[in-house]
C-alpha positions as CSV (number, residue, x, y, z in Angstrom):
1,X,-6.3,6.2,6.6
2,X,-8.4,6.8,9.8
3,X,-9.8,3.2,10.7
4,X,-8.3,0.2,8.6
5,X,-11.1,-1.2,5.8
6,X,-11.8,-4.9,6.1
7,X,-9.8,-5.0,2.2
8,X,-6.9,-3.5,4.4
9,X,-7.1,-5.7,7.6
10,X,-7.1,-8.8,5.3
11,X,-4.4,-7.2,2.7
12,X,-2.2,-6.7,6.2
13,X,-2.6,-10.4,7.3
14,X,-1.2,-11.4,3.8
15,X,1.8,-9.1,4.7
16,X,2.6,-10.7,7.9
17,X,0.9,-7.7,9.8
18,X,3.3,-5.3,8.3
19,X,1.4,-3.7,5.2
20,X,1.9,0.1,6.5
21,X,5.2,-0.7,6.9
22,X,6.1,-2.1,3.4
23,X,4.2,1.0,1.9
24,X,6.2,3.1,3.5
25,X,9.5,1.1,2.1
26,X,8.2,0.9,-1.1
27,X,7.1,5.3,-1.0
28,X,10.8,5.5,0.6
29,X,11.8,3.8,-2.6
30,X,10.5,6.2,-4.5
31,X,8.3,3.3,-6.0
32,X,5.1,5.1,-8.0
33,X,1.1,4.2,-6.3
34,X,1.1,1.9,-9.8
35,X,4.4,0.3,-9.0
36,X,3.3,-0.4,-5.7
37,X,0.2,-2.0,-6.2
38,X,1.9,-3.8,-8.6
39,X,4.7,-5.3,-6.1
40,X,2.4,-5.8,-3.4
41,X,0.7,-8.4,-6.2
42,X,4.0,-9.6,-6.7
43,X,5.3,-10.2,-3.6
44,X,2.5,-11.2,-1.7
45,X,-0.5,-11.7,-4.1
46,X,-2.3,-8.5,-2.9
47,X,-4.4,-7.3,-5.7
48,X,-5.5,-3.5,-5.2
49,X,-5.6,-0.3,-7.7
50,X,-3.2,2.5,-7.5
51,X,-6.7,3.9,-5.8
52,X,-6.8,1.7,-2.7
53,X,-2.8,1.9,-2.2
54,X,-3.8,6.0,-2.1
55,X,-6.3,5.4,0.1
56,X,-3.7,3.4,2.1
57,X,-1.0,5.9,2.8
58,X,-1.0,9.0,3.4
59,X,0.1,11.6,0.7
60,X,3.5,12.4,0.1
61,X,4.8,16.2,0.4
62,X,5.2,16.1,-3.4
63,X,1.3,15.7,-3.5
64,X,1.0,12.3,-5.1
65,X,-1.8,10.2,-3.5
């Protein structure tokens, strides 16, 4: 993602500032786009598709995004 959306920016202050990070955990997990979007929800009530996590991250050398 080239400049942060206003969904993002306000997604990151719900994660403490740290949203690209916690993607990144959760990919390193090997956590799917669904199961992320679904434990962002979880964990800090951030309600976004499997879409707008793609759109988040960049893709992984496996091609899923």
């Amino acid at each position: 993602m080239r400049t942060p959306s206003p969904q993002f920016r306000m997604a990151d202050r719900l994660a403490g500032g740290k949203l690209a990070l916690i993607i990144a955990a959760y990919k390193a997990e090997g956590l799917s786009l669904d199961a992320i979007a679904r434990r962002l929800y979880a964990d800090f009530g951030i309600e976004v598709t499997r879409q707008t996590v793609a759109n988040w991250c960049p893709p992984s050398p496996e091609g899923e995004a």
